[in-house]
Each structure stands twice: as C-alpha cells, then as structure tokens.
Legacy VTK file of the C-alpha trace (Angstrom):
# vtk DataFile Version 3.0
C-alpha trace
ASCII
DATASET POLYDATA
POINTS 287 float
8.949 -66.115 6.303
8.743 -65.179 2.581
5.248 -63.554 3.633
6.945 -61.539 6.068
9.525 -60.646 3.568
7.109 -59.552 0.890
5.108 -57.385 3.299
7.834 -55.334 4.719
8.879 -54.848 0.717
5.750 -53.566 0.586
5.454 -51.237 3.586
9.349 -49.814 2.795
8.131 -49.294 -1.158
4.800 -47.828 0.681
6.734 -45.438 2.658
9.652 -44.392 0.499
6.984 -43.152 -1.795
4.953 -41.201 1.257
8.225 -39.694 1.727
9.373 -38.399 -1.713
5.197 -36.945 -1.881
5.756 -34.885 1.328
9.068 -33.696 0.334
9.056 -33.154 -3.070
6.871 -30.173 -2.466
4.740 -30.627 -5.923
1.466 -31.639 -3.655
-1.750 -29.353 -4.618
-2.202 -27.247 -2.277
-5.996 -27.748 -1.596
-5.250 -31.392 -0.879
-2.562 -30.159 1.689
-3.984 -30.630 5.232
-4.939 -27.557 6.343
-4.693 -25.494 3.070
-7.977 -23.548 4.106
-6.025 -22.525 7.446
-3.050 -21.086 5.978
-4.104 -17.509 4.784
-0.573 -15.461 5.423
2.161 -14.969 2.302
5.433 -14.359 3.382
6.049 -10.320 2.688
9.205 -10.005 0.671
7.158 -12.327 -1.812
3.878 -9.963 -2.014
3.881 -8.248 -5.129
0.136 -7.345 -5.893
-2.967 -6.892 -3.875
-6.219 -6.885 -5.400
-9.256 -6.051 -2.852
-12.946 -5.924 -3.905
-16.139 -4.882 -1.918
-19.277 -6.071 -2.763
-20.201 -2.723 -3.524
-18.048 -3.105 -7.027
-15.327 -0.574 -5.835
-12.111 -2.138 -6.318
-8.698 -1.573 -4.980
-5.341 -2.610 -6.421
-2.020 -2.002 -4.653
1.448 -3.258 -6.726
4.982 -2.636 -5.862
6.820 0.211 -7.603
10.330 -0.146 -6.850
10.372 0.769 -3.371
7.212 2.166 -3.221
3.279 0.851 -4.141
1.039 2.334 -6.469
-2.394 2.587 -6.476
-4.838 1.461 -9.199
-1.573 1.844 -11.707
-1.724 5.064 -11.010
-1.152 6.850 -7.987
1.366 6.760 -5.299
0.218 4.719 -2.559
0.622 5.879 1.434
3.640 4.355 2.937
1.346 3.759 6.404
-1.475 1.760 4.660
0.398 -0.077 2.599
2.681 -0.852 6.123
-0.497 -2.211 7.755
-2.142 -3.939 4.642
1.027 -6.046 4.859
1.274 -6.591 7.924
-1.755 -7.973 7.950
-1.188 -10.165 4.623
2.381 -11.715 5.581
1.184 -12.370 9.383
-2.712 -12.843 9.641
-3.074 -16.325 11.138
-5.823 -19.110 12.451
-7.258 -18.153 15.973
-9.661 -20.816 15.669
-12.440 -22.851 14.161
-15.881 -21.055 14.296
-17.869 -23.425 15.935
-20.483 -25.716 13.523
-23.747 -23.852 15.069
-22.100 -20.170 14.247
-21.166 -21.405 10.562
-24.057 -20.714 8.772
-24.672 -17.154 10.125
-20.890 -16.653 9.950
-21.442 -17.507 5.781
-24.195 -15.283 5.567
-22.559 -12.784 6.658
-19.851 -13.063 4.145
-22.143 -13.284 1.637
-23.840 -10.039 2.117
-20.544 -7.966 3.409
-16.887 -10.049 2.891
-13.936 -8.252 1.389
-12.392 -10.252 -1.365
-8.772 -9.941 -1.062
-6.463 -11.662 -3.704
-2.532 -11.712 -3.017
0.215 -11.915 -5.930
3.662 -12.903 -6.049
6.340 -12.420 -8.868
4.949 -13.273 -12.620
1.582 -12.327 -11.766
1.128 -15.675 -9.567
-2.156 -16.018 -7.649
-0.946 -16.844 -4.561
-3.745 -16.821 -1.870
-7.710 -15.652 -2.331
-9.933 -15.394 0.513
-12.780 -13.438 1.903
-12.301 -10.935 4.853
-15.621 -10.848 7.089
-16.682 -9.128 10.100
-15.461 -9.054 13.799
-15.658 -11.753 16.563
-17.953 -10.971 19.452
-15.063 -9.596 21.788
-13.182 -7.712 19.011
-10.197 -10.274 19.205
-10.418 -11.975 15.897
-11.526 -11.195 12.450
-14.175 -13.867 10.405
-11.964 -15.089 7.205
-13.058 -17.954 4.455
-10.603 -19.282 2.011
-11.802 -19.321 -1.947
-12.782 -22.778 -2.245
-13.325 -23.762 0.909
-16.922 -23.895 2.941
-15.203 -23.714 6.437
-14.782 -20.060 7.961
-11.774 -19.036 10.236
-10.946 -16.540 13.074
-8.199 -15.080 12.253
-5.929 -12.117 13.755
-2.457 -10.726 14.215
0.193 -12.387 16.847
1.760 -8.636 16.953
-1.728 -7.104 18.293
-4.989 -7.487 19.763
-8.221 -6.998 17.643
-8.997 -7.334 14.118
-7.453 -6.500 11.031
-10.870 -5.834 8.674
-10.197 -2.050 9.131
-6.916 -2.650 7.188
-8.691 -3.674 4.007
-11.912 -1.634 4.297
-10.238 2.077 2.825
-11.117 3.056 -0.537
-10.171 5.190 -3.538
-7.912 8.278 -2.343
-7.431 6.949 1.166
-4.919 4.296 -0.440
-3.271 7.494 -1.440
0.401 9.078 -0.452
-1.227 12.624 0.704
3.049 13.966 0.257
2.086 17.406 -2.017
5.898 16.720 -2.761
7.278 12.795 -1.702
10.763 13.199 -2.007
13.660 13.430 0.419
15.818 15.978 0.973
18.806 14.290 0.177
16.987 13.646 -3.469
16.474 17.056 -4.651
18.122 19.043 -6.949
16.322 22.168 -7.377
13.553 23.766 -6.469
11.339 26.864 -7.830
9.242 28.968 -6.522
6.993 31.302 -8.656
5.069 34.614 -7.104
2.534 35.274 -10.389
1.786 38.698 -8.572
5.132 39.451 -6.440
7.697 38.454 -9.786
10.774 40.358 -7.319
9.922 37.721 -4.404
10.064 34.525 -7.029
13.465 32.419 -7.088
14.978 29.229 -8.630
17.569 26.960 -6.120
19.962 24.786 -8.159
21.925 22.856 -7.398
25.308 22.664 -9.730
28.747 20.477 -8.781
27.694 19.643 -5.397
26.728 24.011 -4.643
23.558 25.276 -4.200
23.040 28.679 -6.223
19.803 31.178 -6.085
18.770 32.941 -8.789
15.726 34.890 -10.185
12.932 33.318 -11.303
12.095 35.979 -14.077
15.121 36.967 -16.452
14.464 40.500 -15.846
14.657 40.370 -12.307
18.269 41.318 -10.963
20.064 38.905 -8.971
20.940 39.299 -5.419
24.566 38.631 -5.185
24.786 37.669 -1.623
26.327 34.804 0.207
23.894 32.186 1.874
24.008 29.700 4.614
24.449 25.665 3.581
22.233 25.089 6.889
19.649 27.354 6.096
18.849 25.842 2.599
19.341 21.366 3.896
16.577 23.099 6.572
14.182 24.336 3.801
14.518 21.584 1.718
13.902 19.300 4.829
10.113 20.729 4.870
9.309 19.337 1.970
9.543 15.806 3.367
6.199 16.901 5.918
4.379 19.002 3.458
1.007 17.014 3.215
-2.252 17.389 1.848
-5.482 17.313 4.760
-7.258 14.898 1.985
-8.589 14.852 -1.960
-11.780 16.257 -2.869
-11.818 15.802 -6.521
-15.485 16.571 -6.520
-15.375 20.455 -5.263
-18.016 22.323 -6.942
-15.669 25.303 -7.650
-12.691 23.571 -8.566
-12.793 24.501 -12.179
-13.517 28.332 -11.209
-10.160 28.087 -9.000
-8.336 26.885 -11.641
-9.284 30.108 -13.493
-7.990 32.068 -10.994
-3.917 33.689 -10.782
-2.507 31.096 -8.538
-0.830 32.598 -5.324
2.604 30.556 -5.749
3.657 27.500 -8.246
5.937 25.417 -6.936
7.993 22.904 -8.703
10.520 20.448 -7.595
12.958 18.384 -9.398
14.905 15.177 -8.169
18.224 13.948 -9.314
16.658 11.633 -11.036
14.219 14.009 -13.088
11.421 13.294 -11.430
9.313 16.816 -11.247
5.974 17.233 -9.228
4.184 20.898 -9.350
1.624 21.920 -7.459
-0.043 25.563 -7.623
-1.867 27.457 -4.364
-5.032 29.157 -4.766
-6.167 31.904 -2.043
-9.368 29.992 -1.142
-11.907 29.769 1.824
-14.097 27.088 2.068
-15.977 25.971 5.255
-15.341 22.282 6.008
LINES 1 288
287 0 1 2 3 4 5 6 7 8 9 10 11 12 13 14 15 16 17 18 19 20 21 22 23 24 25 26 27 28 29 30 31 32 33 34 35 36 37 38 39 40 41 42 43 44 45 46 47 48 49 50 51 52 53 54 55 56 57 58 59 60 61 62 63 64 65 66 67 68 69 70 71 72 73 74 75 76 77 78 79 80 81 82 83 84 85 86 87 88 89 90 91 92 93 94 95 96 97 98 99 100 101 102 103 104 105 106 107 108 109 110 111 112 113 114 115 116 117 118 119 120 121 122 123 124 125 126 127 128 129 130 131 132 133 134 135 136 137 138 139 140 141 142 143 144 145 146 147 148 149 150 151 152 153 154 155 156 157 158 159 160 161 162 163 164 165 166 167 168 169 170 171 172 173 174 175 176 177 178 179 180 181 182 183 184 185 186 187 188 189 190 191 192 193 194 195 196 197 198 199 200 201 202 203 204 205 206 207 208 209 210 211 212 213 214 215 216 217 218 219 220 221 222 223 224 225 226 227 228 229 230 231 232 233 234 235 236 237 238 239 240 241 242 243 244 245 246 247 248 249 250 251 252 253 254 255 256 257 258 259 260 261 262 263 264 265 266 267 268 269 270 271 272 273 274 275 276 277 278 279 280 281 282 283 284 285 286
C-alpha cells in the first residue's frame, strides 16, 4: 500500500511539474512541438521586415507611425506593404513535403529562397525562414524555417495560390509612387509656380479655417474675386490620385532636364509642416 502511495506522489509531483512547463510559457521555442510549422506573427505585433535575395539586394520595410518606410528612407506603398502582411500574420502549414521531394525541395532553396526575417517591438527577432518556389499545381508556396532541415507548403487560408510574388519586389517597387501622399483633409496650402507664365502662378492658404488665393509673385496684382468652397475641397481632392507611372533614377538625360526652366513647381504643405515639391519638365521620351 505504501508502494502505491509513493508512486502516485510521484506521478502527481510528475505532472504538476508537466503542467506549470506547458503553462508557464518560458519553453524554447525550437523545443516546442511543431516550432518549424508555425511561420505566421500576429500583425499588430510586426514591426520590421527584413527580406534578402540571394542576389545580395536587400529589402527592409519598418513601421512609421501609420505608415512603412522603405530602407529608412522612403515611403513605402500602402498596397505592398497590405499584401506583405498579409502574407506574414496569416501564411500557414499546407503540408509536409513528402521525404522523396525533400532533397530537391532543399536544393532549390539553396540556389533561389528568399530570406525573410520578421521583428516585433525592441528590435525582437521574432520568426526567420526561407521563402522557396511554387508547388506543382500553384496552390502552395515551398517554406523552411532557420534552423530547421524539414521544408513546408505553406499558403494563405484567404486565397488560392502562393504568396512568393509578395516578397519577390525590389528597390523602388516597395515604393509609395503618391507625387504628393497626403489627404485632402491634411493640407494647408498649396502653390503653384508658372517660371514662364508668372500672371497664371498662385499660392492657396489656408488661414482661421478660410481658404484665400493670392499671387505667387509680389508684383503680380491680386484678383479680388469671390471663390467657391466646393471648387477648391475638389482640387485639393486630386492630389490624393496624383501618382507617378514608376522611378527611373537611371535616365540618361536626367541631369540635362534638371538644367532646363521647369514648366510648373508645385509645393504642398500639411498642417503638420510636412512639405513635398516636385517640379515638371516638358519632356518626350519613348518608353
């Protein structure tokens, strides 16, 4: 009977201790039980993306407030940043490659994997893992865990297909192509400068909650006449969709443009005192 007794002690001392391991939540996570399966981060905890291709071009997206920038730089595009992650906070197992694909499946990764690194607040690694090629039937995306020496299908539970395409851009495609990303409701004056039509040129303030036009140029008179609310939230309003086709930053001629008398500057300030300007060239160029 005492046996008995000391045995259960032993199993209840066995299992309390089981119990305070699974729920304390200090476990390593590469001894957890699936760790190498478990590639999404939940998205309101995302606060840095680093991607690499094995070409040495390198990609890193961090949040900005309420917007990403690019490479510490740049404002990122609202869209790609949406499906980047998407793809991060969501991407789950599909299933186990089977053991004959696996070594073709590695070498694959090897020659053309995406390295990917996710972090949360304080800089904190929180997942690392390699983003592969496409499954046969374009359902599922190859994945491998740093660490780990099993690949995974992956893909999306809010889509068929795969999600590589998400991580593949590069350089300005990261980039918000907005000539002037601010809302409407944001702005607080805008200028518009006519280099060789000075009589055409015209600031719009905006002072105690009134818009007011004036001249650009001091020595241009001012038109004194009244002006519709409506008419100004409407031009204002096309700033929001005023977007750049793409970057070419290596154009031959660009320096000989910049020589040039610009056709219109345009600046625009937010409440805030944020200013972006951005001048017009008459150009042609065959794309």
């Amino acid at each position: 009977m005492k046996k008995n007794y000391l045995l259960l002690a032993i199993f209840l001392l066995l299992a309390g201790g089981t119990a305070w391991y699974v729920l304390s939540g200090k476990k390593d996570e590469k001894h957890a039980l699936g760790w190498d399966r478990l590639f999404k981060v939940p998205e309101e905890e995302i606060q840095k993306v680093f991607i690499a291709k094995r070409t040495g071009v390198t990609t890193t997206l961090e949040r900005d407030g309420e917007n990403w920038k690019v490479n510490g730089q740049w404002r990122a595009s609202k869209s790609a940043v949406k499906s980047l992650i998407e793809s991060v906070s969501q991407m789950e197992l599909a299933f186990v490659p089977a053991p004959a694909a696996t070594d073709n499946i590695v070498k694959e990764l090897a020659g053309h994997g995406i390295k990917v690194e996710v972090y949360g607040k304080g800089n904190k690694l929180m997942k690392a893992y390699y983003i592969g090629g496409v499954t046969n039937d374009g359902g599922g995306t190859v994945a491998l865990m740093e660490g780990s020496e099993q690949p995974m299908i992956v893909k999306m539970p809010i889509m068929d297909g795969q999600v590589r395409t998400r991580f593949e851009l590069t350089g300005d495609d990261w980039r918000d192509r907005h000539v002037f990303p601010f809302p409407a409701d944001d702005i607080s004056s805008v200028s518009i400068e006519y280099p060789t039509q000075r009589n055409q040129s015209f600031k719009l303030d905006k002072a105690n909650g009134d818009w007011q036009v004036k001249p650009f140029y001091d020595n241009v008179p001012a038109i004194n006449k009244p002006f519709s609310k409506g008419r100004v939230d409407g031009f204002l309003v096309n700033f929001e969709t005023l977007m750049a086709e793409t970057f070419d930053n290596d154009y031959s001629k660009k320096d000989s443009i910049r020589q040039m008398i610009p056709f219109s500057v345009i600046s625009v300030k937010t409440k805030d005192g944020e200013e972006r300007k951005a001048a017009f060239y008459p150009t042609y160029r065959e794309y």
